[in-house]
Every structure is written in structure tokens, then in C-alpha cells.
N, C-alpha and C positions, 0 to 999 in steps of 0.2 A: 637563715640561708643554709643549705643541705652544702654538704662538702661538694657533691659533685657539681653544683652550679659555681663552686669556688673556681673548679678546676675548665670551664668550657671556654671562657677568654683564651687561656692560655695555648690550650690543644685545637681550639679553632686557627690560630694564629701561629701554631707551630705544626698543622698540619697544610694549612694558606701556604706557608712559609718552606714547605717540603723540610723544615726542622725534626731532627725525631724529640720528642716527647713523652716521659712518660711517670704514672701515679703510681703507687703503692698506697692501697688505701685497706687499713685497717677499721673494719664496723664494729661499732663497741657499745652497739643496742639495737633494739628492738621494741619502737615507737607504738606496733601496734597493738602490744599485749602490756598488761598494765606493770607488770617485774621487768618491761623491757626499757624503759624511760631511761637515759643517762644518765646519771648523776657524778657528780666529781667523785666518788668515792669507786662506784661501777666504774669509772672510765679510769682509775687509777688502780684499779683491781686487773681489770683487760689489760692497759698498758704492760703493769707487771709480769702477769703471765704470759704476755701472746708476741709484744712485739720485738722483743730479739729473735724467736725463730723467724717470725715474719716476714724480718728484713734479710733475714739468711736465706728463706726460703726466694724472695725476688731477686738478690743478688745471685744466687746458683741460676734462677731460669733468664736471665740477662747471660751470662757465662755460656748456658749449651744454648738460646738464642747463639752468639756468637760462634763459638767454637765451631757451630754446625754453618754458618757462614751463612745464615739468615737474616736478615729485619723485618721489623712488623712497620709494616707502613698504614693497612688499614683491616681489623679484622671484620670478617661478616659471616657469620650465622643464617644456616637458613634451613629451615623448620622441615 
């Protein structure tokens, strides 16, 4: 099961719910090329390198989100 079907209970149910919700999700492959497969070693390589800015880089855009007195309630893209 892919992370983001992890994640659609929750955000259906916290968007149902008018709750805010939200993911930081780090990708740590690339399924469809053959050096992209995960592996404990690749996903322990990524972790090390990537996910302390990561989570700095989400907690600073939560910060100016707020600061600028905004919420994301539902984003939409259109082409």
C-alpha cells in the first residue's frame, strides 16, 4: 500500500470534519526506474540526508501559512 492511500481515511475525515489536517511526506524512490526501488539501505541513506531540512522546511511554510493569517482548507490547480 502506497503512503498516500495511508493517508486518505484520515484527510477525508478531517476534511468531512472541517478539521485541518495535514502530511509531510517525504519520497525516498523511484519505482519506475530500476536504481529507483527502496531499499532499507536507500531509504536510510534519504532519511539521513533529507529529512531534518524537510521537516524545517514544513514547519517554516506552516509559520508564514500563519503569520500571513491564512489556512489551506482545500488547494486546486487548474491547468
Amino acid at each position: 500500500m502506497t503512503t498516500w492511500m495511508r493517508w486518505a481515511t484520515p484527510f477525508a475525515a478531517g476534511f468531512d470534519a472541517r478539521d485541518p489536517i495535514g502530511a509531510l511526506l517525504l519520497v525516498a524512490d523511484q519505482p519506475m526506474i530500476p536504481d529507483g526501488v527502496k531499499t532499507e539501505a536507500s531509504d536510510a541513506a534519504v532519511s539521513a540526508q533529507f529529512v531534518e531540512n524537510h521537516i524545517q522546511i514544513g514547519i517554516e511554510a506552516l509559520k508564514l501559512i500563519r503569520r500571513n493569517g491564512k489556512s489551506v482548507r482545500h488547494l486546486r490547480f487548474d491547468e
